[in-house]
C-alpha positions as CSV (number, residue, x, y, z in Angstrom):
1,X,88.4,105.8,45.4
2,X,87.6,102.5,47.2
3,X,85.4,99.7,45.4
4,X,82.5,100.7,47.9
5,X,82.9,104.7,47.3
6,X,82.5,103.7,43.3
7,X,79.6,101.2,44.4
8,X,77.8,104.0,46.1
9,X,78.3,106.7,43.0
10,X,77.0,103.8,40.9
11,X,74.2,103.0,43.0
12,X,73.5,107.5,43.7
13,X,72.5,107.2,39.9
14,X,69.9,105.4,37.4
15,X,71.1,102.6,35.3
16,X,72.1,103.0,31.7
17,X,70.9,100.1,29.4
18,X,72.8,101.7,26.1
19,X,75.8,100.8,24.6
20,X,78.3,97.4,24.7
21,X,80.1,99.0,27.7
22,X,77.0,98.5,30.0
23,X,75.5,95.1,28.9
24,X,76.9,93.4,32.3
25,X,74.3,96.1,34.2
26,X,71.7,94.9,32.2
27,X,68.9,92.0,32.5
28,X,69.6,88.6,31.8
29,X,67.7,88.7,28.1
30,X,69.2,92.1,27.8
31,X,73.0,90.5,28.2
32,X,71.9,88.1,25.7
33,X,70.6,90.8,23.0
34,X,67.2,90.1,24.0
35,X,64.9,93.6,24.3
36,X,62.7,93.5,27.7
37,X,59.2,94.4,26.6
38,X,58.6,98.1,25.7
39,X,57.3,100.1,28.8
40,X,58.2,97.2,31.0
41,X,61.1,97.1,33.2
42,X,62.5,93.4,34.1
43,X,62.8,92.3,37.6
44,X,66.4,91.9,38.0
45,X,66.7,95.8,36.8
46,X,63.8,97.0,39.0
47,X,65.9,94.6,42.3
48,X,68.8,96.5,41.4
49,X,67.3,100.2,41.3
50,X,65.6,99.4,44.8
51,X,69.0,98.2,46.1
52,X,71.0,100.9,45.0
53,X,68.3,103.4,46.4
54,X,68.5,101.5,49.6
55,X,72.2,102.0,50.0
56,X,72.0,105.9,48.9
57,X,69.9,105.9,51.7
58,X,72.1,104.3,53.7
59,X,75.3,106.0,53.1
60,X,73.2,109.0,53.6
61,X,71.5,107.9,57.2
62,X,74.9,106.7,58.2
63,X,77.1,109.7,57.2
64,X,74.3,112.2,58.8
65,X,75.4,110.3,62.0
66,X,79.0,110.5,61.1
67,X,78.4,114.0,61.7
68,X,76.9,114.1,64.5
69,X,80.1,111.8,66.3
70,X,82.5,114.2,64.4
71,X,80.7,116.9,66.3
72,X,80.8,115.0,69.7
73,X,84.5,114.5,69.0
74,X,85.7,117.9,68.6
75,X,83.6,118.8,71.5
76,X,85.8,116.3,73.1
77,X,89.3,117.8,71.9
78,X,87.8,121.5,72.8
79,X,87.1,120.3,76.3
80,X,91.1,118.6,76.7
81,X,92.4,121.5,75.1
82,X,90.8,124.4,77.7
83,X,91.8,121.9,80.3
84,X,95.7,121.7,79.1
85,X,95.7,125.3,79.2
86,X,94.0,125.8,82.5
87,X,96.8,123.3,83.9
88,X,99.7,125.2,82.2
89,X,98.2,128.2,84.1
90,X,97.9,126.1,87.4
91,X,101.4,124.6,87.0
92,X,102.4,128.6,86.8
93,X,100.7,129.7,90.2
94,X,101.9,126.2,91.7
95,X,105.7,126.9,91.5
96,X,105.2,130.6,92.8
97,X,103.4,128.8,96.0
98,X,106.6,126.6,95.9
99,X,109.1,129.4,95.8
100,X,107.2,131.4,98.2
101,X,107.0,128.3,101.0
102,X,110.7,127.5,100.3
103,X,111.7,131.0,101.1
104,X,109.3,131.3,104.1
105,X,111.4,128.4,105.2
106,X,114.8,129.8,104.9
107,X,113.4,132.8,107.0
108,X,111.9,130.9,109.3
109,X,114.7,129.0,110.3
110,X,116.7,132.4,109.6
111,X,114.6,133.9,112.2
112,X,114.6,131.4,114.6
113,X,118.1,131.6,114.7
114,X,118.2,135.2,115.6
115,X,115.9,134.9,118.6
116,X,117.9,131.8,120.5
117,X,120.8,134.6,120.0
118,X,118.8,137.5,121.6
119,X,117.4,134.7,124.2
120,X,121.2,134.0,125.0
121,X,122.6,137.6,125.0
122,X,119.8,138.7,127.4
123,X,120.6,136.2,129.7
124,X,124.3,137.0,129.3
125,X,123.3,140.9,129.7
126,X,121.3,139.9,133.1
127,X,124.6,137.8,134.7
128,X,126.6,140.9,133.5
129,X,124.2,143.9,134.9
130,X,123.9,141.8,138.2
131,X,128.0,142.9,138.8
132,X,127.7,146.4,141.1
133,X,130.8,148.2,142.4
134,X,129.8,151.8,141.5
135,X,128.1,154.8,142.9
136,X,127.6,156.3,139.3
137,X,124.5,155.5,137.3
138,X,124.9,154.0,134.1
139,X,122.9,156.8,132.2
140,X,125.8,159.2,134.0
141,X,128.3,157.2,133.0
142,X,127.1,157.3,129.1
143,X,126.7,161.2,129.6
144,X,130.6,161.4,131.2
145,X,131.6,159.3,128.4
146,X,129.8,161.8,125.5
147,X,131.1,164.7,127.2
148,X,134.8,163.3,127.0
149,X,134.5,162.1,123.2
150,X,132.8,165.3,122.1
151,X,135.6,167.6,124.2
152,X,138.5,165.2,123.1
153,X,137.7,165.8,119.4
154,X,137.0,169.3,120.0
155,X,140.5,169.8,121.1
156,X,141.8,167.7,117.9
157,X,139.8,170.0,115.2
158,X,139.4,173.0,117.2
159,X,142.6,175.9,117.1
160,X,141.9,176.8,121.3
161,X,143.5,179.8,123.0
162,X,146.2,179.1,125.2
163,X,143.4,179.6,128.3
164,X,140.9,177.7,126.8
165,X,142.8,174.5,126.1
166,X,144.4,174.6,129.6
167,X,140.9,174.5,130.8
168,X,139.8,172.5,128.3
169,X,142.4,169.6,129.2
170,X,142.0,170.2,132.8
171,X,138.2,168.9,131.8
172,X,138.7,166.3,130.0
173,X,141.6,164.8,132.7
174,X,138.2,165.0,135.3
175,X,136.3,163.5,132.9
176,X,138.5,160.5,132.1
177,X,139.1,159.8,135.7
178,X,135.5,159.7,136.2
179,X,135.0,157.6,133.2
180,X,138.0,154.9,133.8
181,X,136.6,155.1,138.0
182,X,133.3,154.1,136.8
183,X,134.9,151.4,134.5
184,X,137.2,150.5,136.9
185,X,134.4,149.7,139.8
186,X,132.4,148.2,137.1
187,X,134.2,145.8,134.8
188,X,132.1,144.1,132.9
189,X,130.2,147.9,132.1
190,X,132.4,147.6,128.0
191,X,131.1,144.1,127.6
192,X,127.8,145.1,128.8
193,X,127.9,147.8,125.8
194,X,129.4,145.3,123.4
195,X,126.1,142.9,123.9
196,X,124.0,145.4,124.0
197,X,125.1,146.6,120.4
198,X,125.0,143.0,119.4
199,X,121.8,142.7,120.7
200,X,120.3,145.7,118.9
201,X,121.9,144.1,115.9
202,X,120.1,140.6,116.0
203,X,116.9,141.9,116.9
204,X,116.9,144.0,113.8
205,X,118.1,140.8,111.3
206,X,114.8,139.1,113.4
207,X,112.7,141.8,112.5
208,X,113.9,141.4,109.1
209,X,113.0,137.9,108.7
210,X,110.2,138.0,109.9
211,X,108.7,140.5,107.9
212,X,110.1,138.3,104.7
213,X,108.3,135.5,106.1
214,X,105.1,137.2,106.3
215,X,105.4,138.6,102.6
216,X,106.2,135.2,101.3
217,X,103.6,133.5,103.4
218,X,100.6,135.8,102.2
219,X,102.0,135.5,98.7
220,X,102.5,131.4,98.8
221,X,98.7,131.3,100.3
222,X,97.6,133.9,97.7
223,X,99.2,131.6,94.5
224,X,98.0,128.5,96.4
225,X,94.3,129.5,96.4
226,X,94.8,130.7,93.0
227,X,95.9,127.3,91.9
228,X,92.9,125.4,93.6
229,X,89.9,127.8,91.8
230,X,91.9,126.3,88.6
231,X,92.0,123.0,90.0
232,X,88.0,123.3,90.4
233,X,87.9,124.5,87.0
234,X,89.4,121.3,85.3
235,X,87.0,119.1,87.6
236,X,84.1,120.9,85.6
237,X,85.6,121.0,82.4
238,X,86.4,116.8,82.8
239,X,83.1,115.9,83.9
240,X,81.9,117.8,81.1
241,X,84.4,116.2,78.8
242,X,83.4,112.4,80.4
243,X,79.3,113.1,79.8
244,X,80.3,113.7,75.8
245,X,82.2,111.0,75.8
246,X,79.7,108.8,76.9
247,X,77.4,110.3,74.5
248,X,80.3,109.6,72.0
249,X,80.1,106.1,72.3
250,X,76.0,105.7,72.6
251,X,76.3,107.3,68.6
252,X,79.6,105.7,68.1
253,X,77.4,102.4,68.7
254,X,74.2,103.6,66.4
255,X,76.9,104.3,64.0
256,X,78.2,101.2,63.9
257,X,74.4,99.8,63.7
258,X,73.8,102.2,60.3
259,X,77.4,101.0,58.9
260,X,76.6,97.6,59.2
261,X,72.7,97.7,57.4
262,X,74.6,99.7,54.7
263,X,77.5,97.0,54.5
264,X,74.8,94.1,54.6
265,X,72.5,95.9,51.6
266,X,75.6,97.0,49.9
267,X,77.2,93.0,49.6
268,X,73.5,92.1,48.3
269,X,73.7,94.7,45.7
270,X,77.3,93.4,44.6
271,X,75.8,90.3,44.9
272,X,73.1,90.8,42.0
273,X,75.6,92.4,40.5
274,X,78.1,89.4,40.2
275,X,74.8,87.4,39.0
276,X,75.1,89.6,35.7
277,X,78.7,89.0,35.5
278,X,79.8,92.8,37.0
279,X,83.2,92.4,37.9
280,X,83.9,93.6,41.7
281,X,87.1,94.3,43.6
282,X,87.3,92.2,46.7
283,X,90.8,93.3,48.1
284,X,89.5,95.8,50.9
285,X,86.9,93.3,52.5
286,X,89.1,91.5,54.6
287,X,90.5,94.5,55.4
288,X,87.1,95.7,56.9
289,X,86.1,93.1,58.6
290,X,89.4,92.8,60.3
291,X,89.1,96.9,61.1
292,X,86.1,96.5,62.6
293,X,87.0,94.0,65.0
294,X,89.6,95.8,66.3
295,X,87.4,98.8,66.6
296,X,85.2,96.4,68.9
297,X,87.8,95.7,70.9
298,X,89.1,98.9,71.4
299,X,85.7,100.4,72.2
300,X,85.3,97.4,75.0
301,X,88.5,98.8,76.6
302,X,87.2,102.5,76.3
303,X,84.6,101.8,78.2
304,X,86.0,99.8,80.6
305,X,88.5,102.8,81.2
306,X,86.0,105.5,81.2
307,X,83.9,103.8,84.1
308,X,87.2,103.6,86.2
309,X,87.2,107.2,85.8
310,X,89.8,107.2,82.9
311,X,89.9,109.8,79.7
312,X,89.8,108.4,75.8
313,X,92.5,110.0,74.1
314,X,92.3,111.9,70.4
315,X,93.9,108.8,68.3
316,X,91.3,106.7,70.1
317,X,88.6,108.9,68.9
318,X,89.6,108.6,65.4
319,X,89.9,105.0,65.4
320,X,86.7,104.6,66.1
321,X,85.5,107.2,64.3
322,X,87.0,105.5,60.9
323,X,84.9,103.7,59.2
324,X,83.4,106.8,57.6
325,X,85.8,106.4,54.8
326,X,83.8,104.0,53.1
C-alpha cells in the first residue's frame, strides 16, 4: 500500500484520541497530556476532520472519473480489436483477388498465344487452298478416302469368299487410284489436313482459356468487392474509435484536474499532520511529480498525432490512465 493509499484509509475514518499509540493525531494540549475542554473539540482536530473529509471526497470524485476513462478505454480496445479482425478477413478476400488476377493473366497471355497461331494457320490454310490442279471436290475426295480405309480394314478383319475379296480388292485398287490422282493433282491437299487438324486443336486450347479467364475474372472482381465493403467497414469502425478517443482525452484532462485538487488537499493534510509530529513517507513524491510530467508530454504528442489522423495505441492508454493507483 502506497503512503497516499494509507493517507486516504486514515483520512475515510474519524480520529481516535485514546491510547499512547495515537497522541501524534492528537491536539497540541492533547500531545502534551493536556484534556481539550469536555464537549469541545480543538481547532487543529476539527482542520484535520474537514481535511480528511475533503480528500475522501476527493479520491471519491476523482476515481468516479477513473471510471468513466476506464470505460472510454475499453471502448477504445473493443473498436481496434473488431477492426484487426475485419482486416484479417479483408487480407483473406485480398489474396483470393490476387490469385484470381494472376491466373487471369497466365490465361490471358495463354490465350493470346493460341489465337496469333490460328491467325497464322488460316493464312497458311488460304495460300495452301489457293493451289488447284483437280477436277474432284475436296468433300469427294474425304468420301474416296473413308470408302478406301473402311474397305481396306474390312479386308484385314473380315474372312471374304474367294468372289468377294476379288471384288473387294478390285475396289479398293479404284479407290486408291482415285485417292493418290486426287493427291497427286493436289499436293498440298495432306498438309491442308494436317493444318486443319492443328487448327481444330488451338482453337479448342483458346476456347479453353478463355473460359478460365472469365471464371477467374468474375471470381477476382467478386473477392475484390468483397474486400472493399470491409475496407468501408474499418473507415466506420476508426472514425468511431478517433471520436472516443477524443472524448478520452477531454476526461483524461478533467481527470488530471480532480488528481491534482486531491494531491493539493492531500499534501495540506500531511502537512497538519507533520505539525503534530505524524511521521510521513516521502519516497514516492518525486516519483509522482516526475510521472506526471511525462504523462504531459505524452498526452501533447497524442494529440498532436490524433489531429494528423494518427491512432493512440493500448500502452498509451494506460499510461495515461495511471495515476489511478494512488
Amino acid at each position: 500500500m502506497t503512503s497516499e493509499e494509507k493517507e486516504e484509509v486514515r483520512a475515510s475514518g474519524p480520529v481516535n484520541h485514546e491510547g499512547p499509540k495515537d497522541r501524534a493525531s492528537a491536539s497540541p494540549k492533547e500531545a502534551r497530556g493536556e484534556k481539550a475542554p469536555k464537549g469541545k473539540k480543538s481547532v487543529t482536530s476539527e482542520k484535520l476532520e474537514e481535511l480528511r473529509g475533503k480528500v475522501k471526497i476527493l479520491k471519491e470524485e476523482r476515481d468516479a472519473l477513473n471510471a468513466k476513462l476506464r470505460s472510454k478505454r475499453d471502448s477504445i480496445m473493443g473498436f481496434y480489436g473488431e477492426i484487426d479482425k475485419l482486416l484479417k478477413e479483408a487480407k483473406k478476400h485480398k489474396e483470393v483477388r490476387d490469385e484470381a488476377n494472376k491466373n487471369v493473366s497466365e490465361n490471358k497471355k495463354r490465350r493470346d498465344e493460341a489465337n496469333s497461331k490460328i491467325a497464322e494457320l488460316n493464312k497458311r490454310l488460304t495460300e495452301l487452298k489457293k493451289q488447284g490442279g483437280s477436277s474432284v471436290s475436296r468433300r469427294d475426295y474425304e468420301k474416296l478416302k473413308e470408302e478406301y480405309d473402311k474397305l481396306n480394314w474390312k479386308m484385314q478383319t473380315t474372312p471374304l469368299s474367294k468372289d468377294k475379296e476379288r471384288v473387294a480388292v478390285r475396289r479398293l485398287e479404284e479407290l486408291e487410284a482415285e485417292v493418290k490422282g486426287y493427291e497427286a493433282a493436289r499436293p498440298a491437299e495432306k498438309e491442308i489436313i494436317q493444318a486443319e487438324r492443328e487448327l481444330k486443336k488451338v482453337r479448342n486450347t483458346a476456347d479453353s482459356h478463355h473460359g478460365k479467364l472469365l471464371k477467374d475474372s468474375e471470381e477476382g472482381e467478386k473477392a475484390h468487392a468483397e474486400m472493399h465493403e470491409i475496407y468501408k467497414k474499418v473507415d466506420a469502425k476508426r472514425e468511431k474509435a478517433k471520436k472516443v478517443e477524443e472524448e478520452f482525452l477531454e476526461i483524461k484532462k478533467t481527470v488530471d484536474d480532480a488528481h491534482a485538487k486531491f494531491v493539493e488537499v492531500l499534501n495540506e493534510l500531511r502537512a497538519e499532520e507533520d505539525k503534530l509530529g505524524i511521521a510521513r513517507a516521502r519516497e514516492k513524491k518525486v516519483e509522482a511529480e516526475s510521472l506526471k510530467r511525462k504523462q504531459d508530454e505524452k498526452e501533447v504528442d497524442l494529440l498532436a498525432e490524433l489531429r494528423k489522423g494518427g491512432v493512440i495505441k493500448t500502452e498509451d492508454l494506460l499510461f495515461l490512465q495511471s495515476t489511478d493507483k494512488d
